[in-house]
PDB file of N, CA, C and O in Angstrom:
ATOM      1  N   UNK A   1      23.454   9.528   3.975  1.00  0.00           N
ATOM      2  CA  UNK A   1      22.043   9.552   3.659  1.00  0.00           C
ATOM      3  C   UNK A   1      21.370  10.671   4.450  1.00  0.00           C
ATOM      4  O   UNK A   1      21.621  10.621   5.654  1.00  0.00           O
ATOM      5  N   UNK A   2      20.476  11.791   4.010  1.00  0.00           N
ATOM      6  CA  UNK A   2      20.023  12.526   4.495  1.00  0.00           C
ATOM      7  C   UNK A   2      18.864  12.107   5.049  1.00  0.00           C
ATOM      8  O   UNK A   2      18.216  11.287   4.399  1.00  0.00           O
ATOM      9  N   UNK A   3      18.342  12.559   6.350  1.00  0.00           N
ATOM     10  CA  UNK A   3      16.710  12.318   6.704  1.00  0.00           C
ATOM     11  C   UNK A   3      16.015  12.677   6.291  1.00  0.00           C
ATOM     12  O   UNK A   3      16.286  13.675   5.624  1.00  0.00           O
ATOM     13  N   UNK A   4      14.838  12.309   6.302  1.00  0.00           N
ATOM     14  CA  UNK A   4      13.752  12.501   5.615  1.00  0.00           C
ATOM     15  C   UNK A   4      12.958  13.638   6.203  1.00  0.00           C
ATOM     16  O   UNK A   4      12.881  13.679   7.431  1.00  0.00           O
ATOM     17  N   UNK A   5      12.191  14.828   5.288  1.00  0.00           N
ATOM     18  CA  UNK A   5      11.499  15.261   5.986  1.00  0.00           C
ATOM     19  C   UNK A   5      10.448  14.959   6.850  1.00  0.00           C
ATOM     20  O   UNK A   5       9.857  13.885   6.747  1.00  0.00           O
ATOM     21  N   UNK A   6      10.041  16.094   7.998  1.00  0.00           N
ATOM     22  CA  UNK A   6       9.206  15.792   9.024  1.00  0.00           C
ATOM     23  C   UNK A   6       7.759  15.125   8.540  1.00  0.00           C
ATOM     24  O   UNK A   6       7.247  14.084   8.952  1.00  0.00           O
ATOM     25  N   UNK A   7       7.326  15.929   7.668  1.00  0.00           N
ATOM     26  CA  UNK A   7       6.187  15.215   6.527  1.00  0.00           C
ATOM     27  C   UNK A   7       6.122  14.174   6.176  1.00  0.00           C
ATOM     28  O   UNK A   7       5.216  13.388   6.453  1.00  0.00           O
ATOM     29  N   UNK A   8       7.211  13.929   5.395  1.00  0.00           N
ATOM     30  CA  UNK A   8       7.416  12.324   4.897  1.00  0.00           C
ATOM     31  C   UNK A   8       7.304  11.206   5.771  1.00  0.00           C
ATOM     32  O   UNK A   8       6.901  10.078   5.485  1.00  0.00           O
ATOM     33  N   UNK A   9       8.028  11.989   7.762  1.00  0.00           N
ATOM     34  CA  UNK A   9       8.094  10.787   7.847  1.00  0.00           C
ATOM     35  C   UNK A   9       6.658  10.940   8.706  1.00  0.00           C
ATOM     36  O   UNK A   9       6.026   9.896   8.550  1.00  0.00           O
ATOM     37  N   UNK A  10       6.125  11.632   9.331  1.00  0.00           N
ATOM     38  CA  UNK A  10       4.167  11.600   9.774  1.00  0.00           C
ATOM     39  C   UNK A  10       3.524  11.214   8.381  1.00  0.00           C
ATOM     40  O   UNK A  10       2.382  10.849   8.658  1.00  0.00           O
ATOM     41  N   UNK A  11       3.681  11.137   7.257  1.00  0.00           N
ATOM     42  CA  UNK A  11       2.945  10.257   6.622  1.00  0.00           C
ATOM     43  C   UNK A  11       2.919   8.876   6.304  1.00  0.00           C
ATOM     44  O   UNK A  11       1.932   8.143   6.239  1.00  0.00           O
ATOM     45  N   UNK A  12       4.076   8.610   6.119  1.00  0.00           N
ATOM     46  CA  UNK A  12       4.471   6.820   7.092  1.00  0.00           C
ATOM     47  C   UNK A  12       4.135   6.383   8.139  1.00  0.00           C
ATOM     48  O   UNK A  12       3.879   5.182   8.226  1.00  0.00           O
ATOM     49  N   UNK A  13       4.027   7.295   9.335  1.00  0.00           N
ATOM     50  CA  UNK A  13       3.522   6.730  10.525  1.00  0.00           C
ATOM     51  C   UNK A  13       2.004   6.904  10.452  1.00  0.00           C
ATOM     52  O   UNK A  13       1.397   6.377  11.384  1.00  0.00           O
ATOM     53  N   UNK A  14       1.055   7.720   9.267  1.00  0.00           N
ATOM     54  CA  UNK A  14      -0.190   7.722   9.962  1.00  0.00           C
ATOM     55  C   UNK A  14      -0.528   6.376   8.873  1.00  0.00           C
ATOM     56  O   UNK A  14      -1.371   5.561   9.248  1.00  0.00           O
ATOM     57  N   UNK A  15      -0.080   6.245   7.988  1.00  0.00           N
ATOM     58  CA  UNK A  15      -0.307   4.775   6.849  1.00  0.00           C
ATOM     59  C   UNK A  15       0.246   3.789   7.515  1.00  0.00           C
ATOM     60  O   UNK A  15      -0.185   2.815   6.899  1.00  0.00           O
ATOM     61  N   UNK A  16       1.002   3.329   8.474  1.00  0.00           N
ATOM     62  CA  UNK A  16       1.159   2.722   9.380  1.00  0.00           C
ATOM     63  C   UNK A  16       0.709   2.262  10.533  1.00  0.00           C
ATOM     64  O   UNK A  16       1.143   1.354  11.241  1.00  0.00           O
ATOM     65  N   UNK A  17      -0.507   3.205  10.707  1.00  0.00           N
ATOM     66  CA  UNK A  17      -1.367   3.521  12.324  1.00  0.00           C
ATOM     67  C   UNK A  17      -2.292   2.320  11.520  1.00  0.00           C
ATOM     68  O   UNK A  17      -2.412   1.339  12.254  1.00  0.00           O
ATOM     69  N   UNK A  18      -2.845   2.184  10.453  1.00  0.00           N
ATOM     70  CA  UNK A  18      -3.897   1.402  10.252  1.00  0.00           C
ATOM     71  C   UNK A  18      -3.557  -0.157  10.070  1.00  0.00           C
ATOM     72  O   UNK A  18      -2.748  -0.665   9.293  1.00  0.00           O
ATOM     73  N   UNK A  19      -4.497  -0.842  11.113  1.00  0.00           N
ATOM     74  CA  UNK A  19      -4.230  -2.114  10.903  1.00  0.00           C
ATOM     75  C   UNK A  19      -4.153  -2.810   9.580  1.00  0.00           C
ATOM     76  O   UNK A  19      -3.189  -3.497   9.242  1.00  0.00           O
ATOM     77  N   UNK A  20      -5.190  -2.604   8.867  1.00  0.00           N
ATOM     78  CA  UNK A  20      -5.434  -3.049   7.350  1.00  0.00           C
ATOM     79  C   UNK A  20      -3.994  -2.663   6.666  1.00  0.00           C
ATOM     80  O   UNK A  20      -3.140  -3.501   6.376  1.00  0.00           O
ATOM     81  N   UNK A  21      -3.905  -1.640   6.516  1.00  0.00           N
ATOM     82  CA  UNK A  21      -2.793  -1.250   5.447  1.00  0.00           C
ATOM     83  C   UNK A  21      -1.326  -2.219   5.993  1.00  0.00           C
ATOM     84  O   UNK A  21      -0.692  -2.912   5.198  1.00  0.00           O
ATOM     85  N   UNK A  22      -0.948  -2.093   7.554  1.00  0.00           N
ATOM     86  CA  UNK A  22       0.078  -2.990   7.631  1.00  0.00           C
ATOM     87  C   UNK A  22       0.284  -4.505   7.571  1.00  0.00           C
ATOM     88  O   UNK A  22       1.257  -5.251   7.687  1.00  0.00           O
ATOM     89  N   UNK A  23      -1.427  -4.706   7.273  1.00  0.00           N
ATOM     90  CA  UNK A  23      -1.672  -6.025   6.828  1.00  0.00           C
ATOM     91  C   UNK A  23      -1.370  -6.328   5.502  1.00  0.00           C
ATOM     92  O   UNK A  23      -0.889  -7.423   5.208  1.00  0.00           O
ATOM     93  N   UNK A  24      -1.640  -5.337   4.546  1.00  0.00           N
ATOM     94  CA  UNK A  24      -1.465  -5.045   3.063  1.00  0.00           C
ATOM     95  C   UNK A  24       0.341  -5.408   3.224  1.00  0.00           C
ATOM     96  O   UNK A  24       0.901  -6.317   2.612  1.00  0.00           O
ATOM     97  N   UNK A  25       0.812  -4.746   3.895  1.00  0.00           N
ATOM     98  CA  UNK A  25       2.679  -4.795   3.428  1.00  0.00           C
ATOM     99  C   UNK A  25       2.762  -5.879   3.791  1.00  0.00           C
ATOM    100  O   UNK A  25       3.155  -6.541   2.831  1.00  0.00           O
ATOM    101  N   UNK A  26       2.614  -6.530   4.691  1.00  0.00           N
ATOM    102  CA  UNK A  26       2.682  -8.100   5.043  1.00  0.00           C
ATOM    103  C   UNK A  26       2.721  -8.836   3.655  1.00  0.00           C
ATOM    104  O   UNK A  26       3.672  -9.444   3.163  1.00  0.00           O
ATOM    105  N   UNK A  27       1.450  -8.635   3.135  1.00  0.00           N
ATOM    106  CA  UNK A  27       1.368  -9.306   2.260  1.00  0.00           C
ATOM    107  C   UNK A  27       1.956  -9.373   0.771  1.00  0.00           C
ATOM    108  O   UNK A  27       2.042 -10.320  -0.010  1.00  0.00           O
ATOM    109  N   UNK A  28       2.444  -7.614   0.621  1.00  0.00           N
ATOM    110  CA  UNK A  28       3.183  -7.248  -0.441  1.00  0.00           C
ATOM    111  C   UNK A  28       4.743  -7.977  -0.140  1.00  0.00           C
ATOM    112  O   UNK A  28       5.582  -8.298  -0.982  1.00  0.00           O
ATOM    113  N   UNK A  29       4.811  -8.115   1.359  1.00  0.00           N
ATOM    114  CA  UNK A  29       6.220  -8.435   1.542  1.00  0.00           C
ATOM    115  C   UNK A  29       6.824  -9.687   1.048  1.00  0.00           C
ATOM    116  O   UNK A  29       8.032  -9.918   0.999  1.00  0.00           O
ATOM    117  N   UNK A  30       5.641 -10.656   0.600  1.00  0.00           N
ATOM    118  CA  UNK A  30       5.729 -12.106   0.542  1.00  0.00           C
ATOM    119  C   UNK A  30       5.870 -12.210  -1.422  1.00  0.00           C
ATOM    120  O   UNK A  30       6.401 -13.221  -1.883  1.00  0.00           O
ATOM    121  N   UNK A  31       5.483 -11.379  -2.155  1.00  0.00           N
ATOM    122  CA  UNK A  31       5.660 -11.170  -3.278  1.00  0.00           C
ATOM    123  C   UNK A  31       4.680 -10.438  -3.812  1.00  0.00           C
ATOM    124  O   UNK A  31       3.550 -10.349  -3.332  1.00  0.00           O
ATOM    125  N   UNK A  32       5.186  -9.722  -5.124  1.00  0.00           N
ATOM    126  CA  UNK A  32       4.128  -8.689  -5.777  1.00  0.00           C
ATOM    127  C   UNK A  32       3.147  -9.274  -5.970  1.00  0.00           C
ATOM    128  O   UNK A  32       3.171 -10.493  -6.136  1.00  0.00           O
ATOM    129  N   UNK A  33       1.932  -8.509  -6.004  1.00  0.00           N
ATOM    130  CA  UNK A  33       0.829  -8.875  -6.141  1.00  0.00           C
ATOM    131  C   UNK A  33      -0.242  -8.034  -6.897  1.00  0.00           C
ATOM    132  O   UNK A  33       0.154  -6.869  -6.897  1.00  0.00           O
ATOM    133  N   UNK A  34      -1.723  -8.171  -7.697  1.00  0.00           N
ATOM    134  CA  UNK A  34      -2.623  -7.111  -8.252  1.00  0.00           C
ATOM    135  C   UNK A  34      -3.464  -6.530  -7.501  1.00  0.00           C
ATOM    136  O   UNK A  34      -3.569  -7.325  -6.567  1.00  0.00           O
ATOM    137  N   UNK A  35      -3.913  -5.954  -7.358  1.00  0.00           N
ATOM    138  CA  UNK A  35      -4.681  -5.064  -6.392  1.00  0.00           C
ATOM    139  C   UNK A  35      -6.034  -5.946  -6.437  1.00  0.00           C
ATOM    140  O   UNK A  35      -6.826  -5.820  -5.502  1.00  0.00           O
ATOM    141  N   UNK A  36      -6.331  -6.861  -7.524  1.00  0.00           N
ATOM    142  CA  UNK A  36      -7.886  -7.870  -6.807  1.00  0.00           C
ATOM    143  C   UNK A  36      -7.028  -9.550  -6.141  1.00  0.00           C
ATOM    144  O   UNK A  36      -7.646 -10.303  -5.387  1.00  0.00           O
ATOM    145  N   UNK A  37      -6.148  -9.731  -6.427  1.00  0.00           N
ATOM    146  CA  UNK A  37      -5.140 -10.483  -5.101  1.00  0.00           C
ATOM    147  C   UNK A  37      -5.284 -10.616  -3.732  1.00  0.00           C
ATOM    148  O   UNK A  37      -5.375 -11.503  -2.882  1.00  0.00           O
ATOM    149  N   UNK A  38      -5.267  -8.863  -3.873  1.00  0.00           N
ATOM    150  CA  UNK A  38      -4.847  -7.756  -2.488  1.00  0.00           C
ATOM    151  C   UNK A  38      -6.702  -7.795  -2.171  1.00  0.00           C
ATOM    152  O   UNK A  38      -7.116  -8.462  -1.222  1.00  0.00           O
ATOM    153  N   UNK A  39      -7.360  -7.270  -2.778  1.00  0.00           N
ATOM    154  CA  UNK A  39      -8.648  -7.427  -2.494  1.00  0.00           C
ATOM    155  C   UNK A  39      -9.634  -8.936  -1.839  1.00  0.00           C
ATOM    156  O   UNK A  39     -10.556  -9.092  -1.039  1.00  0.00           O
ATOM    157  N   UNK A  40      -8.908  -9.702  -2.603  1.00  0.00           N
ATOM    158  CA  UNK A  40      -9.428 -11.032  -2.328  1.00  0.00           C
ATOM    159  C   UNK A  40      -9.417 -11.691  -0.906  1.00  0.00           C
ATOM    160  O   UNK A  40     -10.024 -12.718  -0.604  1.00  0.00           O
ATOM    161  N   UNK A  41      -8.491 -10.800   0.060  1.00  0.00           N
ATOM    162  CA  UNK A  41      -8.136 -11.153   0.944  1.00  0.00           C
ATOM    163  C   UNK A  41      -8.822 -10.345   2.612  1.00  0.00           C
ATOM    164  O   UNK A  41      -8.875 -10.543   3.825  1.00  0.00           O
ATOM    165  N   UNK A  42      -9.242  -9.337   1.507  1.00  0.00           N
ATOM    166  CA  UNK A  42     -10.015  -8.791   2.863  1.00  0.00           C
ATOM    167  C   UNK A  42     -11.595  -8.791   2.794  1.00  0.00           C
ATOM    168  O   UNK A  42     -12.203  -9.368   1.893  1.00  0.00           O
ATOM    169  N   UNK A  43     -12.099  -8.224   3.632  1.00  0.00           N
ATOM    170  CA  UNK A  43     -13.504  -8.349   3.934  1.00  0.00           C
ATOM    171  C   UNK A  43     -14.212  -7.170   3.006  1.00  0.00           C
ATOM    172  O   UNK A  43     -15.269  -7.317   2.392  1.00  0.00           O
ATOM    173  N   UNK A  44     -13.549  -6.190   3.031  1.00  0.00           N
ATOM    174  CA  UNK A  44     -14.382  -4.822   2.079  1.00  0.00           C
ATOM    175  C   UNK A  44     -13.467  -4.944   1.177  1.00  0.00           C
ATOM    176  O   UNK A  44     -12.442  -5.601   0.995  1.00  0.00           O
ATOM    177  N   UNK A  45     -14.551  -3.550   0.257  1.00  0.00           N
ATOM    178  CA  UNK A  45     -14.177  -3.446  -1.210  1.00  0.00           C
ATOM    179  C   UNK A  45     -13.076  -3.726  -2.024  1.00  0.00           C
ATOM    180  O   UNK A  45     -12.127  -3.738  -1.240  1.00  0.00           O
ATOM    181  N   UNK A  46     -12.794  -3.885  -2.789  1.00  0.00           N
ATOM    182  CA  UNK A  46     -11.958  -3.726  -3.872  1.00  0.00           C
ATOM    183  C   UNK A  46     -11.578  -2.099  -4.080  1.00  0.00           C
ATOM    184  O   UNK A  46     -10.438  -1.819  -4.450  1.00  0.00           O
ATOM    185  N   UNK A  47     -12.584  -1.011  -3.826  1.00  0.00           N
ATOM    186  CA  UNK A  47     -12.227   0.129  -3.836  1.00  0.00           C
ATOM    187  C   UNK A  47     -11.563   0.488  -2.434  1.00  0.00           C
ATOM    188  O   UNK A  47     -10.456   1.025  -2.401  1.00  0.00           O
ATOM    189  N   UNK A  48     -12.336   0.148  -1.172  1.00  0.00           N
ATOM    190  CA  UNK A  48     -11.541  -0.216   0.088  1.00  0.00           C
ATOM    191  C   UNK A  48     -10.578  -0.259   0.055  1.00  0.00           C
ATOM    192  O   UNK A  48     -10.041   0.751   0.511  1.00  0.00           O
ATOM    193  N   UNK A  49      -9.604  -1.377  -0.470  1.00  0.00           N
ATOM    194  CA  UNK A  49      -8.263  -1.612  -1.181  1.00  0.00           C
ATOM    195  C   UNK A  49      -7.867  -0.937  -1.558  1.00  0.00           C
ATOM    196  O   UNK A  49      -7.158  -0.301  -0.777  1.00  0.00           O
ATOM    197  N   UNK A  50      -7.901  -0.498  -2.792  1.00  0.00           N
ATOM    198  CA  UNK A  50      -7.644   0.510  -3.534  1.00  0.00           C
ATOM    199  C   UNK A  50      -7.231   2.292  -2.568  1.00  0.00           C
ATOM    200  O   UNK A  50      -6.342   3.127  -2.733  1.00  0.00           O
ATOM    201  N   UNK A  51      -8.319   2.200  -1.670  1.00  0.00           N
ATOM    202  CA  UNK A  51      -7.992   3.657  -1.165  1.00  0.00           C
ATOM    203  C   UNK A  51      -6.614   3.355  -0.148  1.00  0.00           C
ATOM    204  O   UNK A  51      -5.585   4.005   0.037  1.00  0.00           O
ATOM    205  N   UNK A  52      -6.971   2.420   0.252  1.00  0.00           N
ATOM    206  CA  UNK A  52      -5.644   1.765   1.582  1.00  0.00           C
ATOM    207  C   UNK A  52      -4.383   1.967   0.761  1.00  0.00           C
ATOM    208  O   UNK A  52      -3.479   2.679   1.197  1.00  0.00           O
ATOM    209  N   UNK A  53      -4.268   1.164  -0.793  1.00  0.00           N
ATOM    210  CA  UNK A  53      -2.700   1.075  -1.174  1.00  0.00           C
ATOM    211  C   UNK A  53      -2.817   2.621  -1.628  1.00  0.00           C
ATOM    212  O   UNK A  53      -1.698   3.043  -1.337  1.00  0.00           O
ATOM    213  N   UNK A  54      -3.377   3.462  -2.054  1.00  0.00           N
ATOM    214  CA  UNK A  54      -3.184   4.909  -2.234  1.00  0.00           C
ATOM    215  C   UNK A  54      -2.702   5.534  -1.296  1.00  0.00           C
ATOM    216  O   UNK A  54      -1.797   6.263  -1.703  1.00  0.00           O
ATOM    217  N   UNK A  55      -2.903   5.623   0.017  1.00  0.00           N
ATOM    218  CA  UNK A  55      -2.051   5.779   1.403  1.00  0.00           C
ATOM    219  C   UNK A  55      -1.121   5.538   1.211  1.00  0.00           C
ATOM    220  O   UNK A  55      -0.528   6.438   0.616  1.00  0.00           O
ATOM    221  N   UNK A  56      -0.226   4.196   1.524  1.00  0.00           N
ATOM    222  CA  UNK A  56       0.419   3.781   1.078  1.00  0.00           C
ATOM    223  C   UNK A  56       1.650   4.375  -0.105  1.00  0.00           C
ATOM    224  O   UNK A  56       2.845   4.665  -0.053  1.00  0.00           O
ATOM    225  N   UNK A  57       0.846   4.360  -0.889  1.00  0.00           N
ATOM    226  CA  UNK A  57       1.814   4.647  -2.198  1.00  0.00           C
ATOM    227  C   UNK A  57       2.112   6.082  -1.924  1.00  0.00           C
ATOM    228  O   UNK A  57       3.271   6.398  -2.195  1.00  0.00           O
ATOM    229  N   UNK A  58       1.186   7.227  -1.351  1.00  0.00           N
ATOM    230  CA  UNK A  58       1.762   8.477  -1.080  1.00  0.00           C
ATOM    231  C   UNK A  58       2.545   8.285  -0.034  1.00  0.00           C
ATOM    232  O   UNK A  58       3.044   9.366   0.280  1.00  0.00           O
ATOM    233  N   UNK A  59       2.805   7.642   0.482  1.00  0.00           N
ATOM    234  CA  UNK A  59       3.896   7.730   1.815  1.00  0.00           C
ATOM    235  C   UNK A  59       4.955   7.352   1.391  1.00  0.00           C
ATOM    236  O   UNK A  59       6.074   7.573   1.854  1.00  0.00           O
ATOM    237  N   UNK A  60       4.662   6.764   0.490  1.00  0.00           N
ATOM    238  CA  UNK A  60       6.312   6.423  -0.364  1.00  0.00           C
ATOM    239  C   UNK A  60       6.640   4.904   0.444  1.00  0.00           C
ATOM    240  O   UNK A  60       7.741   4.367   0.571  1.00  0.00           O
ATOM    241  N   UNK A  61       5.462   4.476   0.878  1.00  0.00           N
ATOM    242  CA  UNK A  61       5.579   2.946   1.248  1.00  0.00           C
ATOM    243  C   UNK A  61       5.806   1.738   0.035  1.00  0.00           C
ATOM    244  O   UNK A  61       6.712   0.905  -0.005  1.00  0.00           O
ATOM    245  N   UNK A  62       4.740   1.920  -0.879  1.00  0.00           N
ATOM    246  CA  UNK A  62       4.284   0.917  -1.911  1.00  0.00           C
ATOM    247  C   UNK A  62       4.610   1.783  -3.671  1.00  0.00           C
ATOM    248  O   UNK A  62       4.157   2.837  -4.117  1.00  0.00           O
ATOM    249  N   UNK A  63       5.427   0.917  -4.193  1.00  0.00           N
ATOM    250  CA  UNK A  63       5.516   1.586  -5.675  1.00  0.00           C
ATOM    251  C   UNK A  63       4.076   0.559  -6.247  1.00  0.00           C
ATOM    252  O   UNK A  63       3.434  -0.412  -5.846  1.00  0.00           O
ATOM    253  N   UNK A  64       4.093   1.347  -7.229  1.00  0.00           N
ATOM    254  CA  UNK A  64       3.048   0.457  -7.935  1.00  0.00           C
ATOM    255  C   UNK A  64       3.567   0.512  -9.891  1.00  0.00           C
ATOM    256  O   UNK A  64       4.032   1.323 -10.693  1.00  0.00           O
ATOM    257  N   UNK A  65       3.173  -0.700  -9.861  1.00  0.00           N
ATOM    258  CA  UNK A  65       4.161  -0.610 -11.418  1.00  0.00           C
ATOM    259  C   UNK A  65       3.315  -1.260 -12.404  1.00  0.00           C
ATOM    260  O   UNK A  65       3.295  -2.485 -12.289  1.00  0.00           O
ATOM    261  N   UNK A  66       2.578  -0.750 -13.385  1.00  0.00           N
ATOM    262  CA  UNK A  66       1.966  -1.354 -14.604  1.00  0.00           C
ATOM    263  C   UNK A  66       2.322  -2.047 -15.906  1.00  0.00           C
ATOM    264  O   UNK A  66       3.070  -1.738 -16.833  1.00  0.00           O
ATOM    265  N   UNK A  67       1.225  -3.498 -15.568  1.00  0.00           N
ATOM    266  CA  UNK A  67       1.452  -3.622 -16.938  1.00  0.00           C
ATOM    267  C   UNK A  67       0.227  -4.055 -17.751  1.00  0.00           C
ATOM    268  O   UNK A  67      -0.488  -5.029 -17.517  1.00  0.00           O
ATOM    269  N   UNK A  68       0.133  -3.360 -18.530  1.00  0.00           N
ATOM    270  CA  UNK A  68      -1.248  -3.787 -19.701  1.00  0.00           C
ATOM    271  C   UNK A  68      -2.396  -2.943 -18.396  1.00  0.00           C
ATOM    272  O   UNK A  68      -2.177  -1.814 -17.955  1.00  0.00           O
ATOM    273  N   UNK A  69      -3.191  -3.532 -18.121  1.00  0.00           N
ATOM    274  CA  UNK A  69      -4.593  -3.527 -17.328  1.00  0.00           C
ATOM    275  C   UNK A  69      -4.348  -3.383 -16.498  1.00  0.00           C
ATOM    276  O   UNK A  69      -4.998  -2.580 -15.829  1.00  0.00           O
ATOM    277  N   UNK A  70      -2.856  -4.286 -15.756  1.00  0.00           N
ATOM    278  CA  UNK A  70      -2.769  -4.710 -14.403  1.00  0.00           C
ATOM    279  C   UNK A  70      -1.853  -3.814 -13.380  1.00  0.00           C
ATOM    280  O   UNK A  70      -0.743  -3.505 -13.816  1.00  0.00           O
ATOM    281  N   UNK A  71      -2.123  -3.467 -12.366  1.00  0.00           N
ATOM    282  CA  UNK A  71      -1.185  -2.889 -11.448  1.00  0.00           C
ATOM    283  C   UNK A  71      -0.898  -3.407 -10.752  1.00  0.00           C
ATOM    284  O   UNK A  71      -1.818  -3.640  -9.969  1.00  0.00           O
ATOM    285  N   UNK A  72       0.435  -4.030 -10.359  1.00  0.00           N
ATOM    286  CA  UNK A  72       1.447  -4.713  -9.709  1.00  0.00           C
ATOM    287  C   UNK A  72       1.817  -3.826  -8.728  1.00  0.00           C
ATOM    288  O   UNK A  72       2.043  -2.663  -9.064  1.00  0.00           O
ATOM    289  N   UNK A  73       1.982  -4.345  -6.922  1.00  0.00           N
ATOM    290  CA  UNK A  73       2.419  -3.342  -6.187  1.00  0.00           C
ATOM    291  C   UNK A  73       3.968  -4.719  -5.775  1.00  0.00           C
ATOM    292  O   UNK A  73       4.891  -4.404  -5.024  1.00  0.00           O
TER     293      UNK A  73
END
């Protein structure tokens, strides 16, 4: 297995630095879930959310997978 670039991996660690977001994998870890699930659970937005699993998903932390309306992480 080759390592990952230096990039790849400072963008994991700065989506990692935030409490919220490693609260988010916690919770992805327990089973997939929709992003108003994921929302329901914290104190800010739904867009809030939304920007957190976008972190995330560029770090190559969180896939996100659609179906119909819904986005499943």
């Amino acid at each position: 297995m080759m390592p990952a670039p230096a990039e790849d991996l400072d963008a994991a660690w700065r989506a990692l630095a935030d409490p919220p977001r490693r609260r988010i994998l916690d919770l992805l870890r327990r089973r997939p879930t929709t992003t108003a699930e994921l929302a329901a659970q914290f104190e800010c937005t739904r867009f809030g959310v939304m920007k957190h699993l976008g972190v995330l998903v560029d770090a190559g932390l969180v896939v996100v997978r659609r179906e119909g309306r819904q986005r499943w992480k």
